[in-house]
Each structure stands twice: as C-alpha cells, then as structure tokens.
N, C-alpha and C positions, 0 to 999 in steps of 0.2 A: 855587684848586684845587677841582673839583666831587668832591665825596668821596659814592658810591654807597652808601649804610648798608645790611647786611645784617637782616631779621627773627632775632630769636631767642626760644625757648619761657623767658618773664618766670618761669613759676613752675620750672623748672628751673635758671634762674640763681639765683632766690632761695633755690632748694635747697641748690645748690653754694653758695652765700655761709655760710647758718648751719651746710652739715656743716664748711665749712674753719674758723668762730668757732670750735667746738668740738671739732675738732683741737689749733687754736693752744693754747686754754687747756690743757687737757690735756698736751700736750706741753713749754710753756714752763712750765707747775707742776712737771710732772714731772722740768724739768730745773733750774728754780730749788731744787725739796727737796734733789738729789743738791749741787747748788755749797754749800748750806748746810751739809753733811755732810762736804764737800771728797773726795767719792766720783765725780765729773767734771761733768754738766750741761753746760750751753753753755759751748764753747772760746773763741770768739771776742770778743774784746774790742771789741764793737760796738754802736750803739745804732741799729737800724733805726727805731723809733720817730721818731727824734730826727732819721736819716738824716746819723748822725757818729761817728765813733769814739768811744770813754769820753772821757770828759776836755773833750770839747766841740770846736767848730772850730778855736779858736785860727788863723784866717785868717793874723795877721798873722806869727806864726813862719814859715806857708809862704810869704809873700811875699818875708820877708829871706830865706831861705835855697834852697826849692825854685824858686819862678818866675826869682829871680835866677841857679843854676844852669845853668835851662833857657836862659835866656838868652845866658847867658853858656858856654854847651859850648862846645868849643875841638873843632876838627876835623880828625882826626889829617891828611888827605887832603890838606889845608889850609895846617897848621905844620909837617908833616913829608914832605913830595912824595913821599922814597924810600921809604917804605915801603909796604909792602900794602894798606892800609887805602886804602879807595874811599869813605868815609861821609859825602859832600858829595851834597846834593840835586841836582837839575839848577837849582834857582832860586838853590841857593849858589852852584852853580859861575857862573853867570852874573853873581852880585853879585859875586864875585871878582874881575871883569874891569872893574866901572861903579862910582864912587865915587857917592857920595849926591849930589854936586852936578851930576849927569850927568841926573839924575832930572829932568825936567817936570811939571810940576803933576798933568797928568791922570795920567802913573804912578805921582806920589805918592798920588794917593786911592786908588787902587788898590790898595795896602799897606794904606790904615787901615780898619779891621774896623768893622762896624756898631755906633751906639751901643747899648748898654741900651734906654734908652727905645725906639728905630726898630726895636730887636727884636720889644719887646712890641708894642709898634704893629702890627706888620707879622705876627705870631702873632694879633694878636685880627682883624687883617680875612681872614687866608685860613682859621680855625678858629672851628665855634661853640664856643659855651663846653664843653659835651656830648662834644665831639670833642678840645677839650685836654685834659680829665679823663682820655680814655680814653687818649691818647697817653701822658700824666705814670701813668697806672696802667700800663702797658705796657711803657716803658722804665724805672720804676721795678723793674722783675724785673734789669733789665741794671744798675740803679745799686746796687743793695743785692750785685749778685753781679759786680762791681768793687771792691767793699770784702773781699769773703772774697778773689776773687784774688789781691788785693793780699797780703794775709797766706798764702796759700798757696803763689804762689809765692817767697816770699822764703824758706817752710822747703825747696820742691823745689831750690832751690838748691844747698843742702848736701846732698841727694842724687844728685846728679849727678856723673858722670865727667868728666875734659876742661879743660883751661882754655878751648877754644873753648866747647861747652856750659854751664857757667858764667858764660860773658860773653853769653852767647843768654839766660839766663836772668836774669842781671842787668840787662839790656835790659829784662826780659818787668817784674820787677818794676815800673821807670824806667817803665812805657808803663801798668801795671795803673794807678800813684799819679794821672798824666797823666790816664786813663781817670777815674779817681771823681771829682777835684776837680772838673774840667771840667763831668762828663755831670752832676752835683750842681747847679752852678748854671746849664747847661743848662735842667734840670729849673725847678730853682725860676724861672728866665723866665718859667713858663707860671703864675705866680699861682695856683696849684690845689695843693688839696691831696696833701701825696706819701706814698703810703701807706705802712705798715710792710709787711716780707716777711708773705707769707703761709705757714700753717703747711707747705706742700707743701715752700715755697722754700728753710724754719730747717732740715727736716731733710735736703733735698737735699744745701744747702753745709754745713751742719754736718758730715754726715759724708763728704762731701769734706773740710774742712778736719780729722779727725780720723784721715782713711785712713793708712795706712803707706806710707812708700816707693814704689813704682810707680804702687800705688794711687792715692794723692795725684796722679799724675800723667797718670793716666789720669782721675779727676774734674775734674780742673781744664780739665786742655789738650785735653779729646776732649768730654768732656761739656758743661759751660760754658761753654767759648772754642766748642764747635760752636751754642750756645743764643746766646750773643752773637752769634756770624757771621752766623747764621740772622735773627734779629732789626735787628741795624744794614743787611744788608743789603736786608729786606722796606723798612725805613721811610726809607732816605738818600736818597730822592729826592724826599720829601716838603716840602713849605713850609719853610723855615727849619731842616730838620734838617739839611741839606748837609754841615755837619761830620762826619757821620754815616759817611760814606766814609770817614776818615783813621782811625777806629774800625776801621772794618770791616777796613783794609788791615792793620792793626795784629792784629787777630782772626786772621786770611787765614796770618799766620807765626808766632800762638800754636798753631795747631788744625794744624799742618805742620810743629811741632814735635819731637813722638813717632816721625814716622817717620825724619826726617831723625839723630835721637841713634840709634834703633834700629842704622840703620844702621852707624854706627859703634859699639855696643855692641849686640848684637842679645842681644833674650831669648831664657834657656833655657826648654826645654820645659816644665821644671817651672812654672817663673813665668808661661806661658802657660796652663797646664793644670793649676794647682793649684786642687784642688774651692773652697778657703774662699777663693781671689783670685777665682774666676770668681763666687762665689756674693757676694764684695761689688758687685763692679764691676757685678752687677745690684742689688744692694741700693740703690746711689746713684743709679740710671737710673730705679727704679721712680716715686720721688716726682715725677719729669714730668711723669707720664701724668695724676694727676688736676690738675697745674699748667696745663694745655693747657686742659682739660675749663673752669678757672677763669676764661682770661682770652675766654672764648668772645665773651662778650654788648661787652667792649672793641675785639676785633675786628671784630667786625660794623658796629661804630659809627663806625671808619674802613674799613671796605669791603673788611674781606678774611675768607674763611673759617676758622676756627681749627683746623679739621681739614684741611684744602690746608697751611698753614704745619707739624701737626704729622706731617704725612705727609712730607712736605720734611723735617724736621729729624731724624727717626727714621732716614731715609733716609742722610742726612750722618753722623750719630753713628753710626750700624752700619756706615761704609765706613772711617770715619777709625778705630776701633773695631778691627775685623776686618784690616785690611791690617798693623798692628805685633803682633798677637797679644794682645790684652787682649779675651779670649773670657769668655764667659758662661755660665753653664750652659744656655743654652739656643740651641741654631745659629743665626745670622743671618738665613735665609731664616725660617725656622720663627718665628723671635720677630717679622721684618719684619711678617709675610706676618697672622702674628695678631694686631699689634696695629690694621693695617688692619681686619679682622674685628671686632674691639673698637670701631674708632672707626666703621666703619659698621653695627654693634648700636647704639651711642650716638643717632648721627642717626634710626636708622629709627625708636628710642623716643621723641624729641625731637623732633622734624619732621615736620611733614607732608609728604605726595607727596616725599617723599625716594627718590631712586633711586641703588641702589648705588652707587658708585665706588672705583676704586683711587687712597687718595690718597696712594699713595707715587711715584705718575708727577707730584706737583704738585714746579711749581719755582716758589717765591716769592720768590724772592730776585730784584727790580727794577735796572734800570739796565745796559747797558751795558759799562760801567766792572767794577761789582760781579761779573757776570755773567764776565767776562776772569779780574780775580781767582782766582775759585772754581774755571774752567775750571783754573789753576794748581793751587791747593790740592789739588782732587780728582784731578788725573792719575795715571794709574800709575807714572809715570816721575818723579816728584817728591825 
C-alpha cells in the first residue's frame, strides 16, 4: 500500500508533546495525592503504562476460561429452533448444514487464520517502520479506551431498564473484553512501542468512567464508542488491519445504542435540560479537542488530515448526541460551527498557504462495507 505522508509544522508538534508531558504529571500527581488520602484520584484499576489491568496479564486464566467460552457459546437459534432467538451467523447457519468432513482442503485453509510470524512479515513489507509507530500510537487511543469501556459498561449495566436492554448491554460488555484482548495483541504485532494514554485521554475516560448514571452513558456510547467508530472505520481497510471491520460493526451497535433504549424509556425534560448534566456532558467532550490537535503529526504520516477526521467525528458525536437529548450547554450548530472556526484558526497559525475549509463536510470513514454501516447508524429512522 503507497501511503501519501502529509507535511506538518515539527515545532508545533513538539509544542503539543511537552504541553501534554506536563499536563500528564500534573494531573496523575494530582490524582495519585487524592488516592493517597482515599479523597478519590484515579477510579480505574488500570495500568496504561503497562497496557494491562492491575494485577498483570495473567493470559493464561483467559484462555481456560474466557477464549474457551467464546468458543464454546451455544446458540440459542441453534439448540432451541422455537424460539425467538435468530443469533446464528450466516457462516453458522451454513456450517449447520456441512459437517467437517464435507470440507476440501482448499476450504480448509480458508478457516485457518494467518500465522504470527506471516503477520509480522507481512506488516514490516507494506509499512516503514515510521508508519507502524504512528499506526500503534493511533490505535493505541482505541486500546487503552477499550479498557475503560470495558469497566464502564459493566457498571452502565445496572443502570438500565429492561431485560432486553440488559442483555444489549451484557453483550456490549462480552464485545468491550473481545475488543481489548484482541486489539492489545493486535497492537503488540507491530514490535513498536505502545504508548501510555495521554494526559487529554486519563481525563477524558476518567471522567467518563466516574459520570453518573446517564452520564456514564452518554460518555461511553456517544462519545468513545463515536471516537472508536470514527477511527476503526478511517484505518480497516488498511494492510493487515482487516479485523478492523468486526470492531467497527461491533462500534456501529454500541454508538446506536442510546437511541434505540431512548426509545423505549425516553428522557425527561429535566434529564435533557438539566444546567449541571448539560454542563458535564461538555465537561467529557472538551478533553478531545486538544487530543485531535495531538495525534496531528501521526496522521499525516499515514496520509490522512487530523482535522478532515476531527471535523468527521465532531460531526458524528453531535448527531448521535442531539437526536436522544444529551444536550449541552452550548446548541449543536453553534458548538459545530465553532469548533470548525477553532480548527481552522489552528491551521492558518500552523500552516502555510492554508486556505479555509469546512471540515465538518469531511467523511473519513473508508470502505464500502464501513460506509453501509454508518449510513445505518446515522439514519433517522434507526
């Protein structure tokens, strides 16, 4: 794949590097004195560092227990014809019908997955080493914020109404855990270093993962399942990320989630229009804005602009946003419309021969397939 690098201004990344170093300390001090005091500091039992939960990876507890689950799910559709339950693939429903010895060699290879090794292989001849880094720095934002979803939606869980909405949600959890192991050693395929969150990202998901009630639910499923969608579906079409679709579809009915529960439990007014809900739900969206401005110089270096993608995303999160009622205090046109204004004050100071644009007309989201999707996701009719 011939991958176009964009130019970006070297001493304003290096800008943005040392103002985020000293946010992070600032902020992780500030929340290691509070945990010291047992006055609150960081919730989440996480080690981005380390890119693992406390406690360590312990691999081998999820092999006996979680990948043999997965394996081993029993399909209602399957064991039980009469009932409701439709939860067979189209590829189960067709194994249903051909036993294994029905299989031919060349459909047997077919099933079996590339090795380890032919991965790496095949990552170091379509990437330079320059362009892995920036991709493991990039999706590294989506693996450390699969770890907080993970934990968050397991408490949105017990907020919710419904045994159907509880089983939507017990799913979300099942697909969040799927999501980190996976995109984790993903990740580490690409032999490059994986960075820690950056300071924008600790206090994004942090105070998602410390919101209340709806809150928590509008951080999780509107704002970071929209910054996931937004992301697996810019990069699944790229060399070797192809798994990157089953992400994205899995994103596609986290961030479609709010309106479809809405609907059967619709917010009141108050909960729509209460001054301190409106005033967090911007509280958690602000730390984006200089997160976009960060991964500018990684973007450019696989050939896409970081303000085309955060014009797209802004885009998405204020539709998914505004259509169930988790308002802000600031109207939707009005906050679109400036923070285009913002990001093109950004460029004109950063860029040369920069000429205006509106980047809330970009669509970055590549593919076909992905593009279908999304056309679902965002309908009115959803």
């Amino acid at each position: 794949m011939k991958i176009e690098p964009l130019e970006v201004n070297q001493r304003v990344t290096e800008a943005n590097k040392l103002i985020e170093g000293v946010v992070n300390r600032l902020v992780r001090n500030f929340d290691g004195a509070l945990g010291r005091v047992h006055l609150g500091g960081r919730k989440a039992p996480y080690n981005d560092l380390e890119y693992e939960f406390i406690g360590g990876a312990k691999d081998s507890i999820r092999e006996k227990h979680y990948d043999k689950s997965m394996r081993l799910l029993w399909k209602a559709e399957e064991h039980a014809p009469w009932s409701s339950f439709k939860d067979c693939t189209n590829d189960e429903k067709l194994l249903l019908k051909m036993s294994d010895e029905s299989l031919n060699e060349e459909e047997r290879s077919e099933l079996k997955r590339i090795t380890s090794k032919q991965y790496r292989a095949m990552l170091d001849r379509e990437y330079t080493p320059e362009q892995k880094q920036a991709i493991v720095n990039i999706l590294s934002l989506i693996g450390h914020g699969e770890a907080y979803a993970w934990l968050v939606s397991s408490e949105v869980l017990n907020d919710v109404k419904s045994t159907g909405a509880r089983a939507a949600l017990t799913m979300q959890v099942l697909e969040e855990a799927k999501h980190f192991v996976v995109l984790r050693e993903l990740l580490m395929a690409f032999d490059c270093e994986i960075p820690r969150m950056s300071a924008w990202e600790y206090v994004l998901l942090e105070r998602v993962y410390k919101a209340k009630g709806l809150e928590k639910l509008f951080g999780m499923n509107v704002l970071v399942e929209g910054l996931a969608l937004s992301l697996f579906g810019l990069m699944s079409n790229m060399p070797g990320l192809e798994i990157l679709k089953l992400f994205h579809r899995d994103e596609s009915r986290h961030t479609a989630l709010p309106v479809n529960y809405f609907r059967e439990f619709p917010m009141s007014r108050w909960q729509k229009h209460n001054p301190i809900a409106r005033a967090q739900r911007l509280g958690q969206l602000l730390p984006a804005l200089p997160l976009i401005a960060q991964i500018e110089a990684d973007m450019a270096v696989i050939g896409f602009d970081v303000f085309d993608f955060g014009g797209s995303l802004i885009r998405k999160i204020s539709f998914l946003a505004e259509r169930v009622g988790f308002y802000t205090p600031v109207p939707a046109d009005l906050f679109t419309s400036s923070l285009n204004e913002l990001f093109n004050l950004y460029c004109r100071l950063t860029r040369s021969d920069f000429e205006r644009r509106n980047f809330l007309e970009a669509e970055m989201t590549q593919g076909e397939e992905e593009l279908r999707v999304e056309e679902e996701v965002f309908s009115a009719s959803l």
